[in-house]
VOTOR-618218 format. One record per residue: residue in three letters; residue number from 1; x, z, y of N, C-alpha, C in turn. Coordinates in steps of 0.2 Angstrom, whole numbers, plus 2048, in hexadecimal, padded with zeros to 3 digits. Layout:
<atoms>
+------+-----+------+------+------+-------+-------+-------+------+------+------+
: code : pos : n.xx : n.zz : n.yy : ca.xx : ca.zz : ca.yy : c.xx : c.zz : c.yy :
+------+-----+------+------+------+-------+-------+-------+------+------+------+
:  ALA : NUM :    X :    Z :    Y :     X :     Z :     Y :    X :    Z :    Y :
...
+------+-----+------+------+------+-------+-------+-------+------+------+------+
</atoms>
This chain:
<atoms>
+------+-----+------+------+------+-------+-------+-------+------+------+------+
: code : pos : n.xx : n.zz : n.yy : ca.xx : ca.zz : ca.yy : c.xx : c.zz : c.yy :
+------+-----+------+------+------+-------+-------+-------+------+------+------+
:  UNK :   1 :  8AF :  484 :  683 :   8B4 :   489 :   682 :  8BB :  487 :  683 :
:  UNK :   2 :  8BF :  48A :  686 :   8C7 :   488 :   688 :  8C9 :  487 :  682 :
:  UNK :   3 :  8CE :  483 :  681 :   8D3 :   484 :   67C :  8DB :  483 :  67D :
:  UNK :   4 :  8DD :  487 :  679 :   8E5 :   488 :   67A :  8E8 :  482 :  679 :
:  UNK :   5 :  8ED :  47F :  67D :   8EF :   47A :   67A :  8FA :  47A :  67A :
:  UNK :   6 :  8FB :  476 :  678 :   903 :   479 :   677 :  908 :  471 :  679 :
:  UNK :   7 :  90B :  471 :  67D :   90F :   46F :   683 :  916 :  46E :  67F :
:  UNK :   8 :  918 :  46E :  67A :   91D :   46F :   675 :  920 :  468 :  679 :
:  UNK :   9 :  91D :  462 :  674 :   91F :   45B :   677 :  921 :  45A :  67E :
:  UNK :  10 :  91E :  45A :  681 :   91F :   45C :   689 :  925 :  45D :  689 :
:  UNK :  11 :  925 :  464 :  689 :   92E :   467 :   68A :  932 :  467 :  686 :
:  UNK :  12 :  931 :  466 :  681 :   938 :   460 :   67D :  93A :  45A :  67F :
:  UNK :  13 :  936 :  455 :  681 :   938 :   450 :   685 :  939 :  453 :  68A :
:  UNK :  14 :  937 :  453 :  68D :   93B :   457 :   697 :  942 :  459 :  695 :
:  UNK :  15 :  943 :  45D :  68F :   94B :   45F :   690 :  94F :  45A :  689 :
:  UNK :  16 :  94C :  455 :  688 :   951 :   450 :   682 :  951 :  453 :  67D :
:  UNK :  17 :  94E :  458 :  679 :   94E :   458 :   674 :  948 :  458 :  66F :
:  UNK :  18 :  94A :  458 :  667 :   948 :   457 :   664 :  945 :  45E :  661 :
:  UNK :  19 :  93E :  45D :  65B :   93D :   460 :   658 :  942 :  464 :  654 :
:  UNK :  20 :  945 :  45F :  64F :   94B :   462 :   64B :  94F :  465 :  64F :
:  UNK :  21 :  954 :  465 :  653 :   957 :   469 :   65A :  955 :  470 :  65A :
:  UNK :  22 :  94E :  470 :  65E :   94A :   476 :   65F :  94A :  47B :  65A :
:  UNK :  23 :  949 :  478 :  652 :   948 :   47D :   64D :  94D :  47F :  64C :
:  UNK :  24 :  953 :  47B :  64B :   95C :   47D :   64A :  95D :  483 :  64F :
:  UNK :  25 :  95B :  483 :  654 :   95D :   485 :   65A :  95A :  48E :  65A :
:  UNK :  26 :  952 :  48D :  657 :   94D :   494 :   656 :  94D :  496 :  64E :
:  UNK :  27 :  94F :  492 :  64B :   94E :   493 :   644 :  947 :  495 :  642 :
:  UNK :  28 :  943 :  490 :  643 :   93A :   48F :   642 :  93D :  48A :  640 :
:  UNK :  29 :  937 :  488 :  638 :   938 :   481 :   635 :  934 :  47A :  63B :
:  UNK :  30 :  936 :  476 :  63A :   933 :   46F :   63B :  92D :  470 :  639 :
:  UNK :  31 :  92B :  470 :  636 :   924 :   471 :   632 :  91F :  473 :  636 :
:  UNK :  32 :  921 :  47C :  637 :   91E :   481 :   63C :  91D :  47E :  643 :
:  UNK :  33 :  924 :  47C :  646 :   924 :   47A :   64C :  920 :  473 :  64C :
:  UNK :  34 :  91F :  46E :  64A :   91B :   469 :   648 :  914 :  469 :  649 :
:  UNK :  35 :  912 :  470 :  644 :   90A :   473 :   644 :  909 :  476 :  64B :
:  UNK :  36 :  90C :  47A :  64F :   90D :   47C :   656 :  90A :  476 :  65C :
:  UNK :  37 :  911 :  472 :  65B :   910 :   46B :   661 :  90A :  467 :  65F :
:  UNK :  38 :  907 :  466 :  659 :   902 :   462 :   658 :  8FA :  467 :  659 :
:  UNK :  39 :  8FD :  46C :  65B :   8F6 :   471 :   65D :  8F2 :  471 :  654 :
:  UNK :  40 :  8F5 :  474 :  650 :   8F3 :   474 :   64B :  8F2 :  47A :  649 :
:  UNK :  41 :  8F6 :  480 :  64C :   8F9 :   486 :   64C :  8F1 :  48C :  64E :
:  UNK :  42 :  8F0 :  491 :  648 :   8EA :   493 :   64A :  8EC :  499 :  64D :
:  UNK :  43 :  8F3 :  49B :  64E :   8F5 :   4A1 :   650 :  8FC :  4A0 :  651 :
:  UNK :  44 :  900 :  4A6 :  654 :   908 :   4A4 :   658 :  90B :  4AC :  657 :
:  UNK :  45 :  90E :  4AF :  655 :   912 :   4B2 :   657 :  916 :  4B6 :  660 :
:  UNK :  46 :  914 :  4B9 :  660 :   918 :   4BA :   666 :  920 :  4B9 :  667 :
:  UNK :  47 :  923 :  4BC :  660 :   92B :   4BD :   660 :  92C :  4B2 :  65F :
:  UNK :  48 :  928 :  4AF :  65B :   928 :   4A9 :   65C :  929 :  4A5 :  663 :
:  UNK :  49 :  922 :  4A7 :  667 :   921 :   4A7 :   66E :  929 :  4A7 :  670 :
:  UNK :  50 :  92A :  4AE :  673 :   92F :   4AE :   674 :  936 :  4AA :  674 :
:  UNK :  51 :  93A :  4A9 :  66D :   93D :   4A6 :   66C :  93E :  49F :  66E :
:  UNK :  52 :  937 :  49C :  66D :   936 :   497 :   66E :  939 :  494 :  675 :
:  UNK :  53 :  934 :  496 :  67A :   934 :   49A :   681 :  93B :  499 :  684 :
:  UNK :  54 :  940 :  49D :  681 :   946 :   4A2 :   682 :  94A :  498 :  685 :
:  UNK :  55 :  949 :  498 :  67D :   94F :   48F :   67C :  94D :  48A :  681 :
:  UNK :  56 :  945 :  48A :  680 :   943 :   486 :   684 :  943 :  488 :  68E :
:  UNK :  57 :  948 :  48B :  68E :   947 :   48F :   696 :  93F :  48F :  698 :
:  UNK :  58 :  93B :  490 :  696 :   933 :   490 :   697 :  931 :  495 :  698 :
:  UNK :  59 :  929 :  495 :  69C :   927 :   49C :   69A :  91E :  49A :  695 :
:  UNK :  60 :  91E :  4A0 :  693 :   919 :   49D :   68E :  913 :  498 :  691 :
:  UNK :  61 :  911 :  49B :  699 :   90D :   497 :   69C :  90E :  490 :  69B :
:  UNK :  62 :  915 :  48D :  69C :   915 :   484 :   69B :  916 :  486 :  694 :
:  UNK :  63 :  917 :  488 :  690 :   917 :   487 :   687 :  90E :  484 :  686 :
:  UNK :  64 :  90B :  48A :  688 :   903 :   48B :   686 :  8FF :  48B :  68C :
:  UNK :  65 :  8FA :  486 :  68C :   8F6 :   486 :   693 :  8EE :  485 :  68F :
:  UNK :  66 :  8EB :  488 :  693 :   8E3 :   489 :   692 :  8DF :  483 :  694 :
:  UNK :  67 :  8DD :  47B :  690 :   8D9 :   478 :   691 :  8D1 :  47A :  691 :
:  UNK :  68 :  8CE :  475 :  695 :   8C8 :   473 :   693 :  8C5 :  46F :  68C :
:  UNK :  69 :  8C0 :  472 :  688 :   8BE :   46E :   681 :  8BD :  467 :  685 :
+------+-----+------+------+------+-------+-------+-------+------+------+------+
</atoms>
């Protein structure tokens, strides 16, 4: 079965920032965005999604990609 995986780290380095930065920037704790990047997260938000997305000029597609188990 595929599994969602989340590309956070990826595009934080790509654009020089950090975690801390990103939360400041969306105002989602480190914490939450932490549980996210490390694929920890058992669900997302869309308005999350979005935001996220928005700062990171992304589209959800490079945020969240569909692997192979």
């Amino acid at each position: 079965m595929p599994q969602v995986r989340c590309r956070l780290d990826a595009l934080l380095a790509e654009r020089g920032m950090t975690l801390v930065q990103l939360s400041e920037r969306v105002g989602i704790s480190t914490v939450n965005l932490s549980i996210l990047k490390n694929n920890h997260a058992k669900a997302i938000r869309f308005s999350t999604l979005d935001i996220i997305c928005k700062e990171l000029e992304c589209t959800i597609g490079k945020l969240l990609t569909l692997e192979p188990q």
